[in-house]
C-alpha positions as CSV (number, residue, x, y, z in Angstrom):
1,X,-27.6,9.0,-13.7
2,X,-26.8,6.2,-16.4
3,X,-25.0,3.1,-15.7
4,X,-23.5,3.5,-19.6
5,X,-21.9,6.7,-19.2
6,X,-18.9,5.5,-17.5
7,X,-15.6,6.6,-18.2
8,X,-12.6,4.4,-18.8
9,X,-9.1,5.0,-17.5
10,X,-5.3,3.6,-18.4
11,X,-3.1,2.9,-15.8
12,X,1.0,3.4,-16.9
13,X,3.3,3.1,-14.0
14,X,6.4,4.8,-15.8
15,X,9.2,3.7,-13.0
16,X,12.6,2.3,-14.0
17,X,15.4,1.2,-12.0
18,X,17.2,4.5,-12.8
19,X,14.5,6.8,-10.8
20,X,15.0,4.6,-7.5
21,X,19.1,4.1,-8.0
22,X,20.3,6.9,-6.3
23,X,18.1,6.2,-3.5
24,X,19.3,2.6,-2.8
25,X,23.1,3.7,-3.5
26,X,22.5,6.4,0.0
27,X,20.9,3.7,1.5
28,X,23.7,1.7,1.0
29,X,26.1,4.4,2.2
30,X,23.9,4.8,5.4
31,X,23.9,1.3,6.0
32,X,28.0,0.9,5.6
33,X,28.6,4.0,7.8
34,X,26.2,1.9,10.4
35,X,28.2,-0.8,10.6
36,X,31.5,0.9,10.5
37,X,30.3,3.5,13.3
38,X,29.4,-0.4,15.2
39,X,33.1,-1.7,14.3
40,X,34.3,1.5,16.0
41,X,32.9,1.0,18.7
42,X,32.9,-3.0,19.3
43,X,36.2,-2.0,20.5
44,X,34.7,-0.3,23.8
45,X,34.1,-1.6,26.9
46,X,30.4,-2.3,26.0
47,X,30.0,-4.0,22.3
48,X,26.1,-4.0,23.0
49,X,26.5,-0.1,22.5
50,X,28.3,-0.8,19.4
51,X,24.8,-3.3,17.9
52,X,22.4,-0.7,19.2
53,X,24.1,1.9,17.1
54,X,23.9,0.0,13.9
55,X,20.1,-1.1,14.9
56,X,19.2,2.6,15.3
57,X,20.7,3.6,12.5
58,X,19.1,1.3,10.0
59,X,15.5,1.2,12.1
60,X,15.5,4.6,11.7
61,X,16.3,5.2,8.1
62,X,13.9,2.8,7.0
63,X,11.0,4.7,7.2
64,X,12.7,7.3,5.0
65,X,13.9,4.5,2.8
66,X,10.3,3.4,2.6
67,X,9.1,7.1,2.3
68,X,11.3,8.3,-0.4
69,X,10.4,5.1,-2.9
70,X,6.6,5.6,-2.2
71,X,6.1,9.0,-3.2
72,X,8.7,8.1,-6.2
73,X,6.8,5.4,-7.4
74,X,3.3,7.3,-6.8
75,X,4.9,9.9,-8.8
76,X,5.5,7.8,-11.9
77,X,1.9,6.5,-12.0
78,X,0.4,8.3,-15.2
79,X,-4.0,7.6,-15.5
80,X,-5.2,8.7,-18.0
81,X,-8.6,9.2,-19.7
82,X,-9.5,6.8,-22.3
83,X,-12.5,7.5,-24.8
84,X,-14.8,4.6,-26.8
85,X,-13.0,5.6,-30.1
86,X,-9.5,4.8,-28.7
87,X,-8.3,1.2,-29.5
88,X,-6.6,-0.7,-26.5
89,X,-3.0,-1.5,-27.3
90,X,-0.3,-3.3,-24.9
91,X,2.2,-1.5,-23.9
92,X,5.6,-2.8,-25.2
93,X,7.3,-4.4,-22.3
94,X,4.6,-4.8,-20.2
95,X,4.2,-7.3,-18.1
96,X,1.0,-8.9,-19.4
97,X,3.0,-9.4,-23.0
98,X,5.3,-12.0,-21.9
99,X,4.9,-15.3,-22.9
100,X,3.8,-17.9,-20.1
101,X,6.7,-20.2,-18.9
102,X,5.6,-23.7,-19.8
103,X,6.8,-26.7,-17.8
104,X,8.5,-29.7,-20.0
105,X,9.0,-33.0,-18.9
């Protein structure tokens, strides 16, 4: 096999703050219901009921949190095949276009 017949790829990662919205606005739901269902019950004779509530509750929707913005951004990866013939362009608003940030004095 030859060491010059490699093939190039091109990474795109496609994901906007609109794909992942909706998730952060239920997490934000499930997090206010947490701590109103711990309000609720800070009134009872126990309040440490009332904190491991709200811990459960958010300990146990993180890994869905987590879950659901994986497979999102994994799903807005594009690769695709680049040939010798194709000229490299940047992607407008790409990261590696903006201009450095230089110090002044």
């Amino acid at each position: 096999m030859s060491g010059n017949n490699t093939q190039k790829y091109r990474f795109v990662c496609t994901l906007t703050f609109g794909d992942i919205y909706g998730q952060i606005i239920v997490w934000l739901i499930t997090i206010t219901l947490s701590l109103a269902s711990a309000l609720a019950l800070m009134g009872a004779k126990r309040p440490v009921y009332a904190l491991a509530t709200a811990g459960l509750v958010v300990l146990l929707s993180l890994p869905f949190l987590l879950f659901a913005f994986v497979t999102t951004l994994l799903n807005h990866i594009e690769v695709t095949p680049v040939g010798p013939e194709t000229k490299m362009e940047p992607i407008p608003g790409n990261v590696s276009q903006q201009q450095p940030v230089q110090a002044t004095s």
